[in-house]
Backbone bond lengths (Angstrom), bond angles and torsions (degrees), N, CA, C in turn:
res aa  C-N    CA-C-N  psi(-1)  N-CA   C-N-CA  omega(-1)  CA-C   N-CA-C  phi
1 X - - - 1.447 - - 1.532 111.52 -
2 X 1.130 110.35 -6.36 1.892 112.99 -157.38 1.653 91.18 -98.09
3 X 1.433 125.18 -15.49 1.677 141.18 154.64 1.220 101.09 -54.09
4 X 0.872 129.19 -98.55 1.481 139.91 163.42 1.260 115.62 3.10
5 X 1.729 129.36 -89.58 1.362 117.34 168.95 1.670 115.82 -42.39
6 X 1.093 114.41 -47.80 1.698 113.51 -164.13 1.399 101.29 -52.81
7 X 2.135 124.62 -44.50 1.087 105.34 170.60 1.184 148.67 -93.55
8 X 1.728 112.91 22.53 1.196 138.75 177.05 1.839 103.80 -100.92
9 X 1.432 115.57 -14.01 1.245 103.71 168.19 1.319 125.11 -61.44
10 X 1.522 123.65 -35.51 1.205 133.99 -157.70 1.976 105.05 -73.63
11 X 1.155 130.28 140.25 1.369 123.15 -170.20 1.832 95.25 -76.75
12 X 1.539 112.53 -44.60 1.425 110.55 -168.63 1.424 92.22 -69.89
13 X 0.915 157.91 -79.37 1.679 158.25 -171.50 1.280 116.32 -26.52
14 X 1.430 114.37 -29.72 1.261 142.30 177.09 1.348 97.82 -68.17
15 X 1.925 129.53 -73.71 1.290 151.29 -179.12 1.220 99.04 -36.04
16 X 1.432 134.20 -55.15 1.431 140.68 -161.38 1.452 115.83 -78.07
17 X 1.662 116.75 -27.69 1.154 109.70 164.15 1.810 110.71 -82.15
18 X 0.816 125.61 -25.77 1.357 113.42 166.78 1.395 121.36 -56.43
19 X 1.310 106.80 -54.50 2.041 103.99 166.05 1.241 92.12 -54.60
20 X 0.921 149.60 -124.90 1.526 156.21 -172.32 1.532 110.10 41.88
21 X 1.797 98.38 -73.52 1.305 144.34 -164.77 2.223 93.88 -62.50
22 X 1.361 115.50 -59.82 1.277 124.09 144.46 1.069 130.55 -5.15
23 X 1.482 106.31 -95.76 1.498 139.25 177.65 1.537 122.63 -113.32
24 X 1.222 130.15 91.51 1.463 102.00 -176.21 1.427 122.87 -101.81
25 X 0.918 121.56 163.94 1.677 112.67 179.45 1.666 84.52 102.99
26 X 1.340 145.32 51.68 1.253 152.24 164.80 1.977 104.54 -98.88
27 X 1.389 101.69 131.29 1.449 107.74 172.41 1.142 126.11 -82.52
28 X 1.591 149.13 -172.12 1.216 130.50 141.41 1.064 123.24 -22.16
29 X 0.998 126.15 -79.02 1.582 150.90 -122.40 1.856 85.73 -80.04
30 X 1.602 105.58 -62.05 1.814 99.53 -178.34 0.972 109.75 -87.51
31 X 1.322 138.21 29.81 1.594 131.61 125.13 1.343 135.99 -87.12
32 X 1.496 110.10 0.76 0.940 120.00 163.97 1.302 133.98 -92.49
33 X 1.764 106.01 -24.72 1.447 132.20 159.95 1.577 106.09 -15.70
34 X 0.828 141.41 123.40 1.710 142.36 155.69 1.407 116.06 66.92
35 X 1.167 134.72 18.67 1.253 143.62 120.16 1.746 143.01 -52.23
36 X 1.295 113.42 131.53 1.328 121.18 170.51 1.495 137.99 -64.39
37 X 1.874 96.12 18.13 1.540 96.79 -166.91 1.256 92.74 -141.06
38 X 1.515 94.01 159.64 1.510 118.02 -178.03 1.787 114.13 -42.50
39 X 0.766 108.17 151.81 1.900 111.18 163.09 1.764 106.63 -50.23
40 X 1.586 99.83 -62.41 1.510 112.62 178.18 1.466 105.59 -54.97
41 X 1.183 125.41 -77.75 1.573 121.55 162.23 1.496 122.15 -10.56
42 X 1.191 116.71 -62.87 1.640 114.31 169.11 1.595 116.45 -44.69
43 X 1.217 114.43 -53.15 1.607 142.86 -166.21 1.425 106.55 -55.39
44 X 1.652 113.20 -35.59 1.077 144.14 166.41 1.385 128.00 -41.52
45 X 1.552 94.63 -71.15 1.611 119.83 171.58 1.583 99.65 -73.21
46 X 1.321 133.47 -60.24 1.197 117.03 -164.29 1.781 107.45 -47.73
47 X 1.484 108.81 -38.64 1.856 99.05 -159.92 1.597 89.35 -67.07
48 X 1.318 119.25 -43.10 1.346 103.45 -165.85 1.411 109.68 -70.66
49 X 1.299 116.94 -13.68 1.829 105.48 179.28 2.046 107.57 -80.91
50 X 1.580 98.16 -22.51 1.395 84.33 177.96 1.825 104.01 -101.87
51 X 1.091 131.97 -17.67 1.897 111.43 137.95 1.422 117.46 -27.91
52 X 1.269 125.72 -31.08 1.397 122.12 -174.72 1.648 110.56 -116.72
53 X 1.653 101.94 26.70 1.150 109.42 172.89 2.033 122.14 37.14
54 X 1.696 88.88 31.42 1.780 79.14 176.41 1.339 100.65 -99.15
55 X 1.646 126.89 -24.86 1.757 132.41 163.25 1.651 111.14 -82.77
56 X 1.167 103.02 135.04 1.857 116.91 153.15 1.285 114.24 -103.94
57 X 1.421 105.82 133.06 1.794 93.40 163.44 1.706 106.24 -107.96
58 X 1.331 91.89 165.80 2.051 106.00 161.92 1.120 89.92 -137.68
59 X 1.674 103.07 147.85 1.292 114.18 159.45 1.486 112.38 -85.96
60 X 1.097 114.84 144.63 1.889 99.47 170.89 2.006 87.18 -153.61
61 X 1.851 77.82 120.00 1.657 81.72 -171.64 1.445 118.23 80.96
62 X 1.184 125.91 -141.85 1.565 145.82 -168.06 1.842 100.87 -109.19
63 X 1.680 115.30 -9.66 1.208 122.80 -151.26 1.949 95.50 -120.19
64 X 1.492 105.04 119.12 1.619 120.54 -168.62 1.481 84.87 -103.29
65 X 1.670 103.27 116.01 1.383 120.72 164.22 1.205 114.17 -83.49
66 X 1.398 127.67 155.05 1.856 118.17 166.26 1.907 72.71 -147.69
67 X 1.707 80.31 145.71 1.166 159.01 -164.44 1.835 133.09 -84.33
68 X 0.993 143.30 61.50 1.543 111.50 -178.46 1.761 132.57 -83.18
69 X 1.966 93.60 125.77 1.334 84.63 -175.29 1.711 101.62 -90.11
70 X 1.367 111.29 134.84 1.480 103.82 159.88 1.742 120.97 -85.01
71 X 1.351 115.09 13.97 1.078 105.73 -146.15 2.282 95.63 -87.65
72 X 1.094 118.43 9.10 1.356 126.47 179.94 1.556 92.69 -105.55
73 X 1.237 117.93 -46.26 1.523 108.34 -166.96 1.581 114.93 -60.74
74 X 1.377 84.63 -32.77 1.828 103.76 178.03 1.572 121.29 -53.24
75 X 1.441 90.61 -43.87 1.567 115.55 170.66 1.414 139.11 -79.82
76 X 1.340 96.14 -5.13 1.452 127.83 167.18 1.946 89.03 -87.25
77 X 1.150 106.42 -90.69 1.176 135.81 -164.60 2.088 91.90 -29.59
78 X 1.346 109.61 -20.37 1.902 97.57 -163.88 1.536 95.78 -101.33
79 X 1.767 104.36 -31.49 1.564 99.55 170.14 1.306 146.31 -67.35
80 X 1.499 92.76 -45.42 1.099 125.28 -172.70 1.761 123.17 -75.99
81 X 1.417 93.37 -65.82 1.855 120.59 -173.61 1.856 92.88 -72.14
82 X 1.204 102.52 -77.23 2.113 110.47 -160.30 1.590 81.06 -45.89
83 X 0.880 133.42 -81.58 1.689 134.81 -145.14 2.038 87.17 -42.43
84 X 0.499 109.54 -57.29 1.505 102.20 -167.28 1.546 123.70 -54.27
85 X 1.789 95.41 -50.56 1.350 118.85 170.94 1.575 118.96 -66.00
86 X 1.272 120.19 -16.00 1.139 122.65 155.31 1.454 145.63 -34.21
87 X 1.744 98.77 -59.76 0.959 117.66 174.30 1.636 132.63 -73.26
88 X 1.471 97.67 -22.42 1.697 123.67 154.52 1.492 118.98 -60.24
89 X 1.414 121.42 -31.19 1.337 119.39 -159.56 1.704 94.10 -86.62
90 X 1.929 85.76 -48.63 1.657 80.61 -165.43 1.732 109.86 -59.99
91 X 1.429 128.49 -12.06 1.133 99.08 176.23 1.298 110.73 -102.38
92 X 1.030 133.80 -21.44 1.755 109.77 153.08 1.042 131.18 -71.72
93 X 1.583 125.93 21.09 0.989 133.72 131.57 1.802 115.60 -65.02
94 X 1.042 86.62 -74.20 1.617 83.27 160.24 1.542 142.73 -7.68
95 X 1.472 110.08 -72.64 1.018 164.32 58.60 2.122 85.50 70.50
96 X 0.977 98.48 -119.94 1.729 106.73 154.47 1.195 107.76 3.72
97 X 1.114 109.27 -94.95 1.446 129.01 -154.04 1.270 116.69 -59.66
98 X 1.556 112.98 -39.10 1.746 121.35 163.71 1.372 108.46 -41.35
99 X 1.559 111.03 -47.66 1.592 121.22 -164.91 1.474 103.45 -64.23
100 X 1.635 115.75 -51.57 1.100 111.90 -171.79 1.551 115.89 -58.55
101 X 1.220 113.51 -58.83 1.053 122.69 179.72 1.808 112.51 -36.32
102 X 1.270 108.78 -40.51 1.874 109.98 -172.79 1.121 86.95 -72.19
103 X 1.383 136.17 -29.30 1.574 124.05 -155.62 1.907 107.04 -89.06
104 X 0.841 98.40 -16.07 1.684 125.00 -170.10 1.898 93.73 -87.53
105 X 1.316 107.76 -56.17 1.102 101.36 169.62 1.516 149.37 -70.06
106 X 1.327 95.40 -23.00 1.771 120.56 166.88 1.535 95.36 -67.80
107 X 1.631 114.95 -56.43 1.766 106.53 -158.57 1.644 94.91 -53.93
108 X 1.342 108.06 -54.72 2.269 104.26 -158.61 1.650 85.66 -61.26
109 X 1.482 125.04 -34.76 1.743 107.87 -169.90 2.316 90.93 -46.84
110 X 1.361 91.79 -84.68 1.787 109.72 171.90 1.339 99.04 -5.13
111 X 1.264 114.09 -81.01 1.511 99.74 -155.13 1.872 115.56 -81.63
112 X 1.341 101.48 -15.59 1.881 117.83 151.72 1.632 100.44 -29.81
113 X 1.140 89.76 -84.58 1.839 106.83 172.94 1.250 112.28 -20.68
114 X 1.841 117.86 -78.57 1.109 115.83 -142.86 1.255 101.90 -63.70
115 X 1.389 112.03 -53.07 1.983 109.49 -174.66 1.440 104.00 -58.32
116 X 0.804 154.30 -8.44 1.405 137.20 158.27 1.562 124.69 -65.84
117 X 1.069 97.55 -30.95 1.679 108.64 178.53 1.883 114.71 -90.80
């Protein structure tokens, strides 16, 4: 996993999984399209993004496709992110239900009231 963050630090590595994420099945050459970095530079980031298994390639033909796997980010995202967010939900869940409950209790107070009068 420590692959993973290192190649999600980078902002361009970052850029490339979004085309990816986009379009996938992108070659060198149109991932390099409108970028500020070398050809080699790209070539760079891509091996290290698929070391961290977030790119796949196929070859098809003479022409090396890459790929985005989400399937690490995901795994980031179930370890890392939910475990945390968890503990937030359940208390506004919580949270909720207190409310409802006062609100539940004001209405029978209300209508307590009204038939009495």
């Amino acid at each position: 996993m420590d692959d993973v963050f290192k190649a999600l630090a980078d902002p361009t590595r970052r850029e490339l999984l979004d085309r990816l994420h986009d379009q996938g099945g992108q070659t060198l050459n149109q991932l390099c399209s409108g970028l500020d970095v070398t050809r080699q530079g790209v070539s760079k980031h891509l091996l290290q993004l698929e070391q961290a298994h977030l790119v796949v390639t196929l070859w098809r033909g003479r022409e090396k496709r890459h790929y985005l796997n989400p399937v690490p980010i995901y795994e980031i995202a179930t370890r890392w992110i939910n475990k945390f967010e968890r503990g937030r939900l359940d208390g506004l869940q919580s949270l909720k239900n207190d409310l409802e409950d006062c609100s539940d209790d004001s209405d029978s107070t209300k209508s307590t009231n009204s038939s009495l009068t």
